[in-house]
N, C-alpha and C positions, 0 to 999 in steps of 0.2 A: 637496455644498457645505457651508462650515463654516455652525454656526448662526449665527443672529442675535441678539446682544443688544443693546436699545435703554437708554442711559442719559439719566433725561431730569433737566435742574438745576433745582433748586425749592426753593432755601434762601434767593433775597432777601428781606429783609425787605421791599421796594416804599414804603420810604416817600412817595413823589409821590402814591402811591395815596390819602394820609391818612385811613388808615382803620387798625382793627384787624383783618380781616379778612387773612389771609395773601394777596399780591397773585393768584397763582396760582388760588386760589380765587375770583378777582369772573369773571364769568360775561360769554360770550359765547353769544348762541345760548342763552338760560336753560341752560346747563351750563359750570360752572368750567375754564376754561383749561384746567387741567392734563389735566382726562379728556377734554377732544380731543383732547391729544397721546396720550393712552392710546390712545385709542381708536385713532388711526394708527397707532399702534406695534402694535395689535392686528391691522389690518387688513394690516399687512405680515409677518404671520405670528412675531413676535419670539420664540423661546424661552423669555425672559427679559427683564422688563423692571425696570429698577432705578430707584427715585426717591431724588434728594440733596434730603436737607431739613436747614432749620436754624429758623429763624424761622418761627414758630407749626408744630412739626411735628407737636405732640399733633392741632389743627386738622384739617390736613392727612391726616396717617393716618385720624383718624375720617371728613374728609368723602367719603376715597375708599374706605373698608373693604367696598364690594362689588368694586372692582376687586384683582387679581392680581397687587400689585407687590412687589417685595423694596427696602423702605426702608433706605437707612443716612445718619448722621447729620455734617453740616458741622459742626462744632464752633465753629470761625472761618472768617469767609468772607475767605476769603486768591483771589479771584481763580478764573476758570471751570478751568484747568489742576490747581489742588488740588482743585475741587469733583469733576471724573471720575476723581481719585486715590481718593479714599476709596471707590469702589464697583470698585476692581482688585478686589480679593480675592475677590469674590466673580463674576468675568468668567471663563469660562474660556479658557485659551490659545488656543485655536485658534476663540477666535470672530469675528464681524467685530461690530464695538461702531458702532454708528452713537449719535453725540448731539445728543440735543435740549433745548427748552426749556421750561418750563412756562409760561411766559407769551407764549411763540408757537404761539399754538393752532390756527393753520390754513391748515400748509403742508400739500399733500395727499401723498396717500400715490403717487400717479403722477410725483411729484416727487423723492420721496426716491428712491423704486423704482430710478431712475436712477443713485444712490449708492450704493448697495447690491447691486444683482443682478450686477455682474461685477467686485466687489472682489474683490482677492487678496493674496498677502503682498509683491508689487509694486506695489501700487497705495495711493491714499489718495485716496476722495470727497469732494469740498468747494463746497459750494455758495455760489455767490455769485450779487449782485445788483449791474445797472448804477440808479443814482438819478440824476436829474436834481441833488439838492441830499444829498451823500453825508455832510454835518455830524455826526458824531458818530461815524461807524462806522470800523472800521479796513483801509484801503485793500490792496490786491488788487497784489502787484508781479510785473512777470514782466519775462522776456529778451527780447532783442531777437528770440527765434525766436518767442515768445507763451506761451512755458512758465509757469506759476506758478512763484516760487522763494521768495516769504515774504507775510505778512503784518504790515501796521504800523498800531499803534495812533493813532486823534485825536493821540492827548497825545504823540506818541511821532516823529510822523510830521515829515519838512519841508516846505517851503513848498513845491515840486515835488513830493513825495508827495501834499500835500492836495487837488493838483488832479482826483488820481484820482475817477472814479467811478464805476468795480468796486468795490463792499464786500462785506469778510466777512457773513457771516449768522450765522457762530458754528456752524452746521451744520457735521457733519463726520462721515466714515465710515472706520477703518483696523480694523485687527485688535490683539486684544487685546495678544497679545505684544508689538508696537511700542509702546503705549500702557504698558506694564508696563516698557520698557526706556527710553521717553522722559520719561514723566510727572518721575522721581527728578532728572531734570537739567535741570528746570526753573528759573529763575534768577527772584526778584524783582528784580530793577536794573532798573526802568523807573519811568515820571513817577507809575504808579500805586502802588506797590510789591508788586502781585501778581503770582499766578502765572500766567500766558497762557497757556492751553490753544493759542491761535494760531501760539505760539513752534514748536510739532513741525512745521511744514510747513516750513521751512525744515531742520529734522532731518531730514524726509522725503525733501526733495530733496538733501541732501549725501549720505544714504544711496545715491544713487544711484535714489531712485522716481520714479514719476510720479503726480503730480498730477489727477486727473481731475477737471474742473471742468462740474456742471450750472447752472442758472440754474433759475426759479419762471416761469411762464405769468405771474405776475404780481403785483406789490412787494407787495400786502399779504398775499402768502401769508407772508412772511419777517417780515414788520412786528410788532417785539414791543411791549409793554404797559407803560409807566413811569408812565402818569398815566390818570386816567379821560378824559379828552379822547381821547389815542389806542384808548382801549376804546373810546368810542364810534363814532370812525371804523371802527373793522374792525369792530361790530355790524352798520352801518350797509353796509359793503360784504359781507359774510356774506347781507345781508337781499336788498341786491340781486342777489346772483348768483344766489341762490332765487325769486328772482322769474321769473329770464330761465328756471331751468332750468324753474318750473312754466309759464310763457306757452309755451315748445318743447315741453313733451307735453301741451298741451290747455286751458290754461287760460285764461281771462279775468278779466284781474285790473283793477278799475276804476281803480288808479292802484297801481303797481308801490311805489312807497317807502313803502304804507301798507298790509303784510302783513307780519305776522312769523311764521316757522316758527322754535320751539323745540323742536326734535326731529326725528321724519323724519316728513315730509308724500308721502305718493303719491298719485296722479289717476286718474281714467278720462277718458277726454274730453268737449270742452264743458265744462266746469265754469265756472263765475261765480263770483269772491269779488271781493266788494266791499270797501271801506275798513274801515281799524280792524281788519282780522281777524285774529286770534289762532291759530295751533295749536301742543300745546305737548305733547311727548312723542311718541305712533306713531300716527298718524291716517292712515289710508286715506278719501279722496274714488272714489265709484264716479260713471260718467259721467252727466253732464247733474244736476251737484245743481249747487242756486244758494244761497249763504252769504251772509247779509246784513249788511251793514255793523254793525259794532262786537259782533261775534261771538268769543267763547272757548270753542275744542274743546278737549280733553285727551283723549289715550288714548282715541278712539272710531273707529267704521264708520260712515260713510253711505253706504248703497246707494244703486243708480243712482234719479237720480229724482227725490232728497227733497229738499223746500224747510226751509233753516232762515232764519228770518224777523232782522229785525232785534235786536241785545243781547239775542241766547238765550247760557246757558252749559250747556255740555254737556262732562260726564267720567265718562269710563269707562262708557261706553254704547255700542248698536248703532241706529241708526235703520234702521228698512227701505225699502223702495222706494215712490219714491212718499211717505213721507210728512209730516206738513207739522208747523214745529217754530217755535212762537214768535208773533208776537212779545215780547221778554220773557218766555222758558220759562226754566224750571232742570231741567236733566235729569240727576240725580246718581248716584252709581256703582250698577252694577246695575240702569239701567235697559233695557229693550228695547222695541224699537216694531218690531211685523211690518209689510207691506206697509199703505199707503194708512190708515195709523193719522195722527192728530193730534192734539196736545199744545199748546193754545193759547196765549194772553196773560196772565203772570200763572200758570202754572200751575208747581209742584215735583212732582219727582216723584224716591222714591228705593227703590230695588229691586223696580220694578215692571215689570209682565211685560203689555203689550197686545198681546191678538192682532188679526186682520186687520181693518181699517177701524172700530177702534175709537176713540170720542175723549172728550177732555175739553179742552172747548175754551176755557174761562176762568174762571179766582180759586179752584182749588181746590188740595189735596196730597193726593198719593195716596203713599205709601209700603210698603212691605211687601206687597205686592198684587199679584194673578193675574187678568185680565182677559182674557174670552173673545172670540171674533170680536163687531163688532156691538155693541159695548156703549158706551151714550151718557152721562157723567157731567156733570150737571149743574153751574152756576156755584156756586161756593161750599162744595163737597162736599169734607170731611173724612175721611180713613181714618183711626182714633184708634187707631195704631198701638202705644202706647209706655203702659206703665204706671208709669212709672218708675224699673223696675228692668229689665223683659223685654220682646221687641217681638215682635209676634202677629202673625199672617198674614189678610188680607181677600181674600176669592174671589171673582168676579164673573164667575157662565158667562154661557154667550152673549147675546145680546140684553137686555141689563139694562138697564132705564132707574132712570138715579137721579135724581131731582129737586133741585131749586138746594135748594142751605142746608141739605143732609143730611150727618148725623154718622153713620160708619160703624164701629163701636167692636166692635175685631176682639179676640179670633177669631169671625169672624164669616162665613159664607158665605152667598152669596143666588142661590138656582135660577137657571137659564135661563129666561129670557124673563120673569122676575118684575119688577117695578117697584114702587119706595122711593118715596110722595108726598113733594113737596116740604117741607122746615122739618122732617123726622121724623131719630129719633134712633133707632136699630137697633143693638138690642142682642142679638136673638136671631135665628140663620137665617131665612129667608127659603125659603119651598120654590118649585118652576118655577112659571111662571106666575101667581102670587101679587100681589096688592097690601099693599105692608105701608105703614100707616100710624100713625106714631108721634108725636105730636104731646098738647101738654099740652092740656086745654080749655079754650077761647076765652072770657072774659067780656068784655060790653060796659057800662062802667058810666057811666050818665050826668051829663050836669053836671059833670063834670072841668072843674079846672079848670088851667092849665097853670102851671107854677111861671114865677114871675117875678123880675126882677133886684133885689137890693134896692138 
């Protein structure tokens, strides 16, 4: 089979959108339009994917410079038919070209699949949609046998044309050579004075081709982006289809329209998320953890088991099984919690390492730190990681008890099983089994008296 290359148009400038922001760029799913459609295009194998930019392209190329595209540049936006012109030259003959849009971020790739996987140099993929209210799109004409034989523009269309409500999507799949031999005899004499990519189907069919027409499971896979009202709608339907697909492998969600996945969310089963909850990037849930209302994950694992309590925010960590996270934790990148560990109320914690059933259960930060099975840190306990320039490492083997309101001022390591008196400030190790107490001495002086308002 010839290759595939994917061209996708992403030179409007969006002004409905009013913003400076290239429209392509504002974000569905915390990820810009465009790199869904990438991402599609990725996932149907493309050769080659090309992006037309014009308006904010320097933007555009920076915001996607980890993705694989070969950009070239709309000069003048003359209309979608000149926009697939400028990236011929770099198509090769004998590929099948399917295009898309930058601001239709999410038709699925089982949809296109359909346009694509049995194209040939007889054929031409095109997708359409029936609308209840087809106002603005350009209607869908065929024969009296049911054949597609053109497409007609809103502005273009008559009063019997408008009643149509089959519309283009602008989606479309032929091979490049057609595209290379149609594109040049493109005519603007229309109400817009552009070029219509749409005008070849009707080429196609004088050629003697066929028309192959799929349709989308459903309108707002096709539905593109002209103002932030319609971005919010297809946020808004993006959230709910993630809803249904996490309630079908296992989950319980306390109210389905108040969860957002931005990024890829997977389950074990049982799971509970309650409202407000946030995931935002590659989060794995293992079975039976329960997520507490007004919760933000990023880039984490929770093992089967663990409780994350109400307004915790956890990125780029591992929780382990069993264990209990919050309420109002901060568990920041680098952190890890083994089995049946807990991380209280009030508690930061950043590139720290607890092993099994170890806790710190409220008002401290632990950062830069290695903590052994068993080990119990007190409320208000500080690891004084950070000199201002370099950040130290604090150790804490097994069974360490640290007492409230200790300063831990690393590099600093403290034995197994030794214990820090509360209010003491540890500046020098600690061997096993040891009591270190570090504390200034205590005067009590009498007859104080206490300052007053003047």
């Amino acid at each position: 089979m010839s290759p595939l290359h994917v061209v996708i148009l992403a030179a409007g400038q969006g002004s409905r959108m009013k913003s400076s922001l290239p429209k392509v760029l504002h974000k569905v799913a915390g990820r810009p339009m465009l790199h869904h459609v990438i991402a599609t295009a990725k996932t149907l194998g493309a050769a080659g994917i090309h992006g037309v930019i014009g308006h904010g392209a320097d933007q555009v190329k920076a915001a996607s410079a980890g993705h694989k595209v070969s950009w070239v540049m709309q000069e003048q936006q003359l209309g979608t038919g000149h926009a697939v012109a400028q990236a011929l030259p770099d198509l090769p003959d004998d590929a099948r070209v399917l295009v898309l849009y930058g601001d239709v971020p999410l038709t699925t790739a089982d949809t296109l699949q359909g346009l694509v996987q049995n194209l040939d140099e007889k054929t031409l993929g095109l997708l359409t949609v029936t609308l209840d209210n087809p106002h603005g799109y350009g209607r869908i004409l065929r024969n009296s046998a049911g054949q597609v034989t053109a497409i007609v523009e809103q502005k273009d269309a008559s009063a019997e044309q408008l009643a149509i409500c089959e519309v283009n999507t602008g989606i479309l799949a032929v091979s490049a050579r057609h595209l290379k031999t149609w594109l040049p005899q493109l005519s603007s004499s229309n109400a817009q004075g552009e070029y219509y990519l749409t005008d070849i189907i009707a080429m196609a069919v004088q050629a003697g081709m066929t028309v192959n027409v799929a349709q989308p499971s459903n309108a707002f896979e096709v539905q593109g982006v002209n103002n932030r009202v319609q971005l919010a709608e297809l946020e808004r339907w993006y959230q709910g289809r993630e809803a249904q697909r996490l309630m079908t492998e296992g989950a319980t969600l306390a109210d389905p329209a108040r969860v957002d996945v931005r990024g890829e969310l997977s389950i074990g089963n049982d799971v509970l998320i309650d409202v407000n909850v946030v995931f935002i990037g590659k989060v794995t849930l293992g079975s039976y953890v329960s997520i507490g209302p007004g919760c933000v994950i990023t880039d984490a694992t929770i093992a089967d088991g663990a409780q994350i309590h109400a307004h915790s925010v956890i990125e780029q960590a591992s929780v382990g099984a069993n264990a209990q996270v919050g309420p109002f934790a901060r568990l920041r990148p680098g952190t890890q919690l083994a089995a049946n560990t807990k991380v209280g109320n009030f508690v930061e914690t950043k590139k720290a390492i607890l092993g099994e059933g170890s806790k710190i259960n409220h008002l401290s930060y632990i950062g830069d730190a290695t903590l052994g099975a068993g080990v119990n840190v007190g409320a208000g306990t500080i690891t004084c990681n950070y000199d201002g320039v370099n950040k130290f490492q604090t150790v804490l083997g097994d069974g360490v008890f640290i007492g409230s309101n200790s300063a831990l001022v690393a590099p600093v390591t403290i034995g197994a099983g030794a214990t820090v008196a509360a209010g003491s400030t540890i500046t020098k190790d600690v061997a096993e089994q040891e009591l270190a107490v570090a504390r200034g001495r205590q005067r009590n002086i009498p007859g104080w008296q206490q300052p007053k308002k003047h």
